[in-house]
BALOBA-1460 file (C-alpha; in Angstrom, 3 decimals):
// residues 270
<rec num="1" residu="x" x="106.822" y="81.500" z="90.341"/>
<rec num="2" residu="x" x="104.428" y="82.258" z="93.201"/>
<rec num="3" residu="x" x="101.078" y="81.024" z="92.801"/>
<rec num="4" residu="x" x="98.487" y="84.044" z="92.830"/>
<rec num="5" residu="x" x="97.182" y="84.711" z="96.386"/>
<rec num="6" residu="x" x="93.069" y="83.948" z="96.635"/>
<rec num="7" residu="x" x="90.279" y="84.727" z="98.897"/>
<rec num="8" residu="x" x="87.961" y="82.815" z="100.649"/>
<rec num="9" residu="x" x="84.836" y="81.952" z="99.480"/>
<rec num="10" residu="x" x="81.792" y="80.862" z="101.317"/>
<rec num="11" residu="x" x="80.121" y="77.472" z="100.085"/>
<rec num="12" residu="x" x="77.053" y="79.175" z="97.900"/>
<rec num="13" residu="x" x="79.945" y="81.168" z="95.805"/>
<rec num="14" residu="x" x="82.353" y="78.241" z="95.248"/>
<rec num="15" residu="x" x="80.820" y="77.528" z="92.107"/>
<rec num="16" residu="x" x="82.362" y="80.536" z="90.802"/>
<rec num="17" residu="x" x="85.556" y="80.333" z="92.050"/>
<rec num="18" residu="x" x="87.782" y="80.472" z="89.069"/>
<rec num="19" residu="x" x="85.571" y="83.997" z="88.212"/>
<rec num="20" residu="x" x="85.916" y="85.294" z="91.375"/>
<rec num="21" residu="x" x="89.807" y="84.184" z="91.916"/>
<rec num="22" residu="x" x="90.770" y="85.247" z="88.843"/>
<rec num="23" residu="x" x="89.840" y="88.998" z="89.378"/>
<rec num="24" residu="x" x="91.834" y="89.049" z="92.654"/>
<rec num="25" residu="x" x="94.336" y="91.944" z="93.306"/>
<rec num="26" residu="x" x="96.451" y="93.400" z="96.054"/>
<rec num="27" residu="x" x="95.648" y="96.685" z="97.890"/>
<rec num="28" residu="x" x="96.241" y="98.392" z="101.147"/>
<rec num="29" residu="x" x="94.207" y="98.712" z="103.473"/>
<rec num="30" residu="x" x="94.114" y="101.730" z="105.427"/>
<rec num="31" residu="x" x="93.735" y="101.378" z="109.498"/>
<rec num="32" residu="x" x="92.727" y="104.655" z="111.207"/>
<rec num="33" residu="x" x="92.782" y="106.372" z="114.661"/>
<rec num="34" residu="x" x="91.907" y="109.375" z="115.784"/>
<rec num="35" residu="x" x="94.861" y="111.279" z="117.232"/>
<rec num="36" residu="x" x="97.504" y="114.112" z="116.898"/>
<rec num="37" residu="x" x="99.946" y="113.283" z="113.927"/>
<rec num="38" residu="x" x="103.161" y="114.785" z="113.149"/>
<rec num="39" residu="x" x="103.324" y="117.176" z="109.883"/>
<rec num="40" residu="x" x="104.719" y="114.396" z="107.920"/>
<rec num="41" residu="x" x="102.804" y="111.421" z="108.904"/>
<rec num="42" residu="x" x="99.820" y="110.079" z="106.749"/>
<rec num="43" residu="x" x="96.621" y="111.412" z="107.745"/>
<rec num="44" residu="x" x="92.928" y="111.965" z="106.832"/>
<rec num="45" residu="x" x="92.579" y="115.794" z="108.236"/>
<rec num="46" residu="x" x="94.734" y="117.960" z="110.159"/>
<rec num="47" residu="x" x="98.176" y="120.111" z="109.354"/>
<rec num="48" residu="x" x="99.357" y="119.423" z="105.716"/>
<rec num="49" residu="x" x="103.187" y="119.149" z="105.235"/>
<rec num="50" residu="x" x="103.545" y="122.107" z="102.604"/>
<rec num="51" residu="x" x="106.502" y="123.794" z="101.446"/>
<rec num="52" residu="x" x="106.968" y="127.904" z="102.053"/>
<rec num="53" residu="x" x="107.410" y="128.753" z="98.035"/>
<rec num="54" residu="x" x="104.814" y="126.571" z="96.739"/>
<rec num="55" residu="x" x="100.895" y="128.261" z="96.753"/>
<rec num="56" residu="x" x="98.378" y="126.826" z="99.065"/>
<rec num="57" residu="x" x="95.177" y="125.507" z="97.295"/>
<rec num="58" residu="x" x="92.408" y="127.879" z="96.792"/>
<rec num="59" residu="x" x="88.961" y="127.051" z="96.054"/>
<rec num="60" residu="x" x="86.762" y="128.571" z="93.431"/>
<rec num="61" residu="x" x="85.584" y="131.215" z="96.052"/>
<rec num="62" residu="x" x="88.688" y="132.108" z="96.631"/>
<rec num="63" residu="x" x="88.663" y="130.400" z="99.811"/>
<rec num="64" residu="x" x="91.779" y="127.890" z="100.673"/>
<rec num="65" residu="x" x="90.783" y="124.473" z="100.581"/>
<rec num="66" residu="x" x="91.258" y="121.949" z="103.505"/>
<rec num="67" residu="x" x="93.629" y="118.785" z="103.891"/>
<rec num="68" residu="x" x="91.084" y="116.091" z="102.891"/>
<rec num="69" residu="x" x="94.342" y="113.222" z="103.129"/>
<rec num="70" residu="x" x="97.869" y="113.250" z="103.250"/>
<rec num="71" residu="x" x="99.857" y="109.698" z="102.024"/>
<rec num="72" residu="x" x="103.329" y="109.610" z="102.791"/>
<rec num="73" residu="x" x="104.425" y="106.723" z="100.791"/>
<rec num="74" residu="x" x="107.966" y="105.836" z="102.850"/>
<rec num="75" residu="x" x="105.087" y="104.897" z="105.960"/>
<rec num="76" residu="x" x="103.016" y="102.328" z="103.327"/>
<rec num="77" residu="x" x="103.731" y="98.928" z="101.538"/>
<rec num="78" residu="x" x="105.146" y="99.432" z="98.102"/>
<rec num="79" residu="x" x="102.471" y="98.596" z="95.654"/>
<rec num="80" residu="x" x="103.189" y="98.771" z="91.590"/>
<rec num="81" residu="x" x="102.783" y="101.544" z="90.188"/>
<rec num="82" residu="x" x="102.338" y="103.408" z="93.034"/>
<rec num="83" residu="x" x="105.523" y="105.852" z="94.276"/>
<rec num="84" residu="x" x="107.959" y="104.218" z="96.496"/>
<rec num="85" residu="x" x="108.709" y="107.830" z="97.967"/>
<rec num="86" residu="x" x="107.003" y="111.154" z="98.831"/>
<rec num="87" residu="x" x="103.658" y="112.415" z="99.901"/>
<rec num="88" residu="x" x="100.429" y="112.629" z="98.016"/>
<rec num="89" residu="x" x="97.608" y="115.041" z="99.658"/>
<rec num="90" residu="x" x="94.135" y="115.590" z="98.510"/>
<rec num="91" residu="x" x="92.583" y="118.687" z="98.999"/>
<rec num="92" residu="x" x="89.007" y="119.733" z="98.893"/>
<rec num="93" residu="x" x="87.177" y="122.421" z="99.386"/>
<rec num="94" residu="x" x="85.377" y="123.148" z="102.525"/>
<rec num="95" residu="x" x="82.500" y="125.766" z="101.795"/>
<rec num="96" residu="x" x="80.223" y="123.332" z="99.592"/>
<rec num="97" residu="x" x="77.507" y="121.359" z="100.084"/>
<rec num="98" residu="x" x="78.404" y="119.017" z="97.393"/>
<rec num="99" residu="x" x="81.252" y="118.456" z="99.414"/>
<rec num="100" residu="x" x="84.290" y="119.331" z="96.291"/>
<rec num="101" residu="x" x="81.829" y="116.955" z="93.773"/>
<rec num="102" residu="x" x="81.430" y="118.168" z="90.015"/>
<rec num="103" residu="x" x="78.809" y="116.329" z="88.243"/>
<rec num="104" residu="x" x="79.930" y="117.187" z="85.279"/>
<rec num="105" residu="x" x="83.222" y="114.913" z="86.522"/>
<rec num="106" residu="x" x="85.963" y="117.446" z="85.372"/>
<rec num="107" residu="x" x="89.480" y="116.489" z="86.239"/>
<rec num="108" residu="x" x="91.026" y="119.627" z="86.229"/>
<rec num="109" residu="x" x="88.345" y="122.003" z="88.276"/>
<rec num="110" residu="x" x="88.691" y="124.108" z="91.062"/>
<rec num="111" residu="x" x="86.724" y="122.382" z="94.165"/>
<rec num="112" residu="x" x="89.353" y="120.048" z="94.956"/>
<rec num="113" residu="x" x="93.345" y="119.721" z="94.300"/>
<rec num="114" residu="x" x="95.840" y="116.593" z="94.799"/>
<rec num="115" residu="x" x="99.161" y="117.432" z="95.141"/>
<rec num="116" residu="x" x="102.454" y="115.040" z="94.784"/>
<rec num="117" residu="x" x="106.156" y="116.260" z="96.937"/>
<rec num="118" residu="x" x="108.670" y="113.892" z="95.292"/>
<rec num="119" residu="x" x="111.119" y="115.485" z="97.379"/>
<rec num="120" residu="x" x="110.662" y="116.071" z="100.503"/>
<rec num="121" residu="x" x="112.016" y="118.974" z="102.437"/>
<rec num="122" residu="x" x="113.181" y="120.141" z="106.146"/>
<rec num="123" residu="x" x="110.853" y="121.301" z="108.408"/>
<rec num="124" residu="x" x="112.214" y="124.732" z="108.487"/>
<rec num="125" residu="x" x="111.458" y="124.969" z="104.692"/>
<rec num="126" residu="x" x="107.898" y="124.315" z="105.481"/>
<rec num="127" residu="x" x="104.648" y="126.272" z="106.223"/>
<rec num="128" residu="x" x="103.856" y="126.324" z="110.090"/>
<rec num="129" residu="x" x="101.475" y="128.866" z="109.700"/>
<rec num="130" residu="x" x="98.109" y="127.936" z="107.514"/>
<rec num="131" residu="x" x="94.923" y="130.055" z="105.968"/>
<rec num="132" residu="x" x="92.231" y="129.357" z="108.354"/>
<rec num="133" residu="x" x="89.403" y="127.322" z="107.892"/>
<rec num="134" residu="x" x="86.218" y="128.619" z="109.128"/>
<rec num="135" residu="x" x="84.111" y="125.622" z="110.577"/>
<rec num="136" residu="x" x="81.616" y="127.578" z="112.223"/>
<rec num="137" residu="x" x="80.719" y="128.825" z="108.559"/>
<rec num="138" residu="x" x="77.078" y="128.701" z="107.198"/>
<rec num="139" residu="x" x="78.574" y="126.665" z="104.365"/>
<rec num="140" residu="x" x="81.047" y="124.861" z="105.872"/>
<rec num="141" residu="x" x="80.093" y="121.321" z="105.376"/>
<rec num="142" residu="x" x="83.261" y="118.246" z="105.358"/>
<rec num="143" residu="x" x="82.731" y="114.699" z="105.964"/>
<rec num="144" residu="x" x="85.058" y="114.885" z="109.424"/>
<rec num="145" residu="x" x="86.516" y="117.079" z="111.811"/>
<rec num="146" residu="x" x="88.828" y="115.340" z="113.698"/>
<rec num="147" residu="x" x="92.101" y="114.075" z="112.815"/>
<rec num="148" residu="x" x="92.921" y="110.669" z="111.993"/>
<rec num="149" residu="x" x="96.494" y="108.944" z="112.128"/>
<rec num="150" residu="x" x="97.081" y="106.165" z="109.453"/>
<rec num="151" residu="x" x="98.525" y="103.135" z="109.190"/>
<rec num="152" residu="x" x="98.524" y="100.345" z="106.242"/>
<rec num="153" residu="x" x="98.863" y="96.650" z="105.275"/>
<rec num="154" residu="x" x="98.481" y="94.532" z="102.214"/>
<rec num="155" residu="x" x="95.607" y="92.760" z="101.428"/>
<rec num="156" residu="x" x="93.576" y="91.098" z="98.636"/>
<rec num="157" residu="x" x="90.137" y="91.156" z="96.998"/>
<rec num="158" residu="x" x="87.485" y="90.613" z="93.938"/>
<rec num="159" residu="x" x="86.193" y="92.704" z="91.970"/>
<rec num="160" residu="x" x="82.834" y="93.339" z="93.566"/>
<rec num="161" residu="x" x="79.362" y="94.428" z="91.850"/>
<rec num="162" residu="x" x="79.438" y="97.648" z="92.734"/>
<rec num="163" residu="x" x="82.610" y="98.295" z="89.999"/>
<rec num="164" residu="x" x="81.523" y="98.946" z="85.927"/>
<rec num="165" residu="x" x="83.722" y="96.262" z="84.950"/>
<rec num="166" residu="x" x="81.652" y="93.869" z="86.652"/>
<rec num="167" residu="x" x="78.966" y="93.941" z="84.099"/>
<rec num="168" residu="x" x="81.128" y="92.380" z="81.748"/>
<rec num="169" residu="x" x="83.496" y="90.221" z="83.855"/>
<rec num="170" residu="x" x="80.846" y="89.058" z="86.782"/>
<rec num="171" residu="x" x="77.348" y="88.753" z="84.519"/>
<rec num="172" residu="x" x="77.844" y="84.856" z="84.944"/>
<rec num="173" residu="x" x="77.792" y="85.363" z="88.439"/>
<rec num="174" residu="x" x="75.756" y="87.918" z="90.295"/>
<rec num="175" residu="x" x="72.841" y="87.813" z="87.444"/>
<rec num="176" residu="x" x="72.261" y="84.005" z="88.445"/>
<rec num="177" residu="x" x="69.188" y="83.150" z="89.835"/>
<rec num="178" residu="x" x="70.177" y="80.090" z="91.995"/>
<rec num="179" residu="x" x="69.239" y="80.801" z="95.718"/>
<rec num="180" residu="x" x="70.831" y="79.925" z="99.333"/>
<rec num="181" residu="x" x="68.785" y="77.461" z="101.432"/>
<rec num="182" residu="x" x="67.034" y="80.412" z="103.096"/>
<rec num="183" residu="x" x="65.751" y="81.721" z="99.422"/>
<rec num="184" residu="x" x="68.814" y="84.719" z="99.688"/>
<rec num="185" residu="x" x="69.256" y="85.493" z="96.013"/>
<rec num="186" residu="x" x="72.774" y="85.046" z="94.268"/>
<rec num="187" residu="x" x="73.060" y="88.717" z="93.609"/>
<rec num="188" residu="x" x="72.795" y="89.493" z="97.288"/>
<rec num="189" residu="x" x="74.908" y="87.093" z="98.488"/>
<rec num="190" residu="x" x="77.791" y="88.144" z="96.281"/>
<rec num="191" residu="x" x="77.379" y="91.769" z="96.965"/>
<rec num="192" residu="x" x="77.857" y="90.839" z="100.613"/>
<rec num="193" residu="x" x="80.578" y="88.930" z="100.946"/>
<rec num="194" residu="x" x="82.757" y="90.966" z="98.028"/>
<rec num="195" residu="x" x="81.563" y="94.690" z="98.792"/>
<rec num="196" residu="x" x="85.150" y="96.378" z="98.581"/>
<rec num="197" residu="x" x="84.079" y="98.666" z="101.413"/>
<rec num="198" residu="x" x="87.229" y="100.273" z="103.844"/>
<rec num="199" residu="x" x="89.826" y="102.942" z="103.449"/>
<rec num="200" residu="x" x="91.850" y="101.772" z="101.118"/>
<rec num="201" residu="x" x="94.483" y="102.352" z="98.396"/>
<rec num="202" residu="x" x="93.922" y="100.378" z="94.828"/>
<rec num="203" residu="x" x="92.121" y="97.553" z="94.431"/>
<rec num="204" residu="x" x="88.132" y="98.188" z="93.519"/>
<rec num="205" residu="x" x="86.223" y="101.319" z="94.448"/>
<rec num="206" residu="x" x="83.314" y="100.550" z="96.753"/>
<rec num="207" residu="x" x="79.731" y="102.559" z="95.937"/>
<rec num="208" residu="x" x="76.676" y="103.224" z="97.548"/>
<rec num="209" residu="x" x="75.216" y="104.223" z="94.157"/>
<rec num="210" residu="x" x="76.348" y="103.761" z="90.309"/>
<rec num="211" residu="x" x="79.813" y="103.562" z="89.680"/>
<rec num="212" residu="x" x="80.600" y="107.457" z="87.490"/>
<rec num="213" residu="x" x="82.541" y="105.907" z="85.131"/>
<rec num="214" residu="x" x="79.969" y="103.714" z="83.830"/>
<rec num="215" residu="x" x="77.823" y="106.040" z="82.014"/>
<rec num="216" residu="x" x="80.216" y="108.988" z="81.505"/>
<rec num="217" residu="x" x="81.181" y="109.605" z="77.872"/>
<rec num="218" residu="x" x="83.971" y="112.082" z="78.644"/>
<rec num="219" residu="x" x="86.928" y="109.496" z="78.518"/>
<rec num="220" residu="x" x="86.656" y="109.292" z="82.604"/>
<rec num="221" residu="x" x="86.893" y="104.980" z="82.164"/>
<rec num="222" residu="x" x="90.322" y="105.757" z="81.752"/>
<rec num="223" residu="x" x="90.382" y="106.752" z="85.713"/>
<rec num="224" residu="x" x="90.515" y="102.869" z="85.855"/>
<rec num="225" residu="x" x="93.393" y="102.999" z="89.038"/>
<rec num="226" residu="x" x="91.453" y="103.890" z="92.664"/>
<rec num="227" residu="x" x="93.839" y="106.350" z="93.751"/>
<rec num="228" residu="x" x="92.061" y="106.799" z="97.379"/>
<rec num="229" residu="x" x="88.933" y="105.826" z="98.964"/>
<rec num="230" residu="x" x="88.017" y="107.254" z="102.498"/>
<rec num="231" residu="x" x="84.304" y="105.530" z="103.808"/>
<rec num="232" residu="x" x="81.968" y="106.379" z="106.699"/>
<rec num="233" residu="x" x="83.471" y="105.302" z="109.280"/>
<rec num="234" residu="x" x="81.821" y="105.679" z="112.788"/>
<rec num="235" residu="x" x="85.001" y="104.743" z="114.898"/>
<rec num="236" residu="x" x="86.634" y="107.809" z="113.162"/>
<rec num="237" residu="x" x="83.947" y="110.288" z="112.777"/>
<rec num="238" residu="x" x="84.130" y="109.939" z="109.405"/>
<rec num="239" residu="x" x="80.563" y="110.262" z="107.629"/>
<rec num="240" residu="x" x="80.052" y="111.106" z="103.730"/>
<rec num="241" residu="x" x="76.046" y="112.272" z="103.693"/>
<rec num="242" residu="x" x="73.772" y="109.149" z="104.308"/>
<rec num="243" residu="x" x="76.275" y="106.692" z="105.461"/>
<rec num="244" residu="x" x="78.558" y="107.165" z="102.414"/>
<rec num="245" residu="x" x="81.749" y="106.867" z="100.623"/>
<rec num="246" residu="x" x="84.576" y="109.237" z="98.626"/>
<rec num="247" residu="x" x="86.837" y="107.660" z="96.253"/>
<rec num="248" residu="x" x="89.759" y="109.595" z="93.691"/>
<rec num="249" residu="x" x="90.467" y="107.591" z="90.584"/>
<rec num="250" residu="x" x="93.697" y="108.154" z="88.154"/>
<rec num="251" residu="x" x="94.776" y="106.704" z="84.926"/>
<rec num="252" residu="x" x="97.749" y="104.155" z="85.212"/>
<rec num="253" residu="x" x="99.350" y="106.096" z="82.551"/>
<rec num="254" residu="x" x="99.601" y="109.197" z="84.839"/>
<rec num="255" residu="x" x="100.255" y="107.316" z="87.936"/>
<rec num="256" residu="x" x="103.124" y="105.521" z="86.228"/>
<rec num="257" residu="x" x="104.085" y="109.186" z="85.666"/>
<rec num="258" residu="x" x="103.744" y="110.909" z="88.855"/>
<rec num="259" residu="x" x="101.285" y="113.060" z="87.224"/>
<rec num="260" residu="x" x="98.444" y="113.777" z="89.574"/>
<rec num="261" residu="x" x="97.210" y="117.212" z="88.087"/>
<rec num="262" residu="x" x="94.294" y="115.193" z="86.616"/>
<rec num="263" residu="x" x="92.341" y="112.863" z="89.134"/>
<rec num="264" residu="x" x="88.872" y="112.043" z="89.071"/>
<rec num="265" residu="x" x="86.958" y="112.540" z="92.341"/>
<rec num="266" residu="x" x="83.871" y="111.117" z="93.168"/>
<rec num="267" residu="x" x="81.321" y="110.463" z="96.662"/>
<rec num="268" residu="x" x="78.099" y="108.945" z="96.792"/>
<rec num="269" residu="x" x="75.737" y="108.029" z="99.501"/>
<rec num="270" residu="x" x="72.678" y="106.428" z="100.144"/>
């Protein structure tokens, strides 16, 4: 049997290393640039794949919602229990200020839509001709405009402060009060080195803020699988608010299942 891959740790955080290492999981990490991509190709932005008798996503203004992210899962490392096959795309809606967010963290609402093709069809049985977005609208606001071409890799990392499980399964570490040699506090140290930040599929969710499903009584710490997380990303053009970050969340029952009609959607910046 393989022994468990690990990260490294600098020398104030060593002390902790069987915490830390034992919280480490794989991921992929998501490498973007900014270019034209093909209608099947993962992509943040630009022309969905979408079949001609399936109905386009429309907002609660009845107003159709824009391509957010498109994963086709034959281009990425196979990762359990994520699909070996098809494409996953997250819509959102593009006439909001809030960007698609519900604070009242409803699953099943009408400012943003994910979408799974199992199957995936010829080009000639696909839409070529889409509902236009306005992006000189008043209202339009999205957190990019350009297109961005993807490409993916495994990787590894701990669970990081910023995640609600870490109150229980890091208190022995971050809430220490031993200092670095310069007087850097334990708690900052940690948060730098393990900050989950990136584009990135599974693993832990990076935020700027409180993690939703920490306080939220409506079952949403169920959402416990990160789906999709898109940061700010200069590089890119990429920019959620202040310097922020979007993340989707499922529960690994669903995923197991292929069942994406309820995905929890969160961004939060500084």
């Amino acid at each position: 049997m393989r022994n468990k891959p690990q990260i490294f740790l600098p020398k104030q955080l060593i002390k902790y290393n069987d915490i830390i290492q034992k919280s480490v999981v794989p991921y992929i990490r998501i490498n973007g640039e900014m270019r034209k991509t093909g209608v099947y190709e993962s992509k943040f932005g630009g022309t969905p794949y979408f079949p001609k008798d399936m109905e386009y996503p429309i907002d609660y203004n009845n107003k159709p919602m824009k391509l957010m992210a498109q994963l086709n899962f034959a281009e990425i490392p196979h990762l359990d229990p994520y699909p070996e096959k098809g494409i996953l795309q997250f819509f959102v809606t593009a006439y909001d200020d809030l960007m698609g967010l519900d604070f009242d963290r409803k699953v099943d609402g009408d400012t943003y839509k994910v979408i799974y093709h199992e199957e995936i069809l010829p080009e000639e049985m696909l839409v070529n001709e889409f509902p236009e977005v306005d992006e000189q609208h008043e209202d339009f606001c999205f957190p990019f405009e350009s297109e961005v071409g993807l490409t993916f890799e495994i990787g590894y990392e701990a669970l990081g402060i910023a995640d609600f499980r870490a109150n229980e399964q890091l208190k022995d570490v971050y809430l220490d009060e031993i200092v670095d040699e310069d007087g850097t506090e334990m708690w900052d140290i940690f948060a730098e080195e393990i900050s989950n930040e990136g584009h990135k599929i599974g693993g832990y969710a990076f935020f700027t803020q409180t993690d939703p499903r920490e306080y939220s009584s409506n079952g949403v710490k169920d959402y416990s699988i990160l789906l999709l997380q898109i940061d700010t990303d200069d590089e890119n053009d990429i920019m959620w608010g202040d310097s922020g970050v979007g993340n989707f969340f499922i529960c690994e029952e669903d995923l197991k299942n292929l069942d994406f009609t309820k995905v929890l959607y969160n961004w939060d910046c500084h």
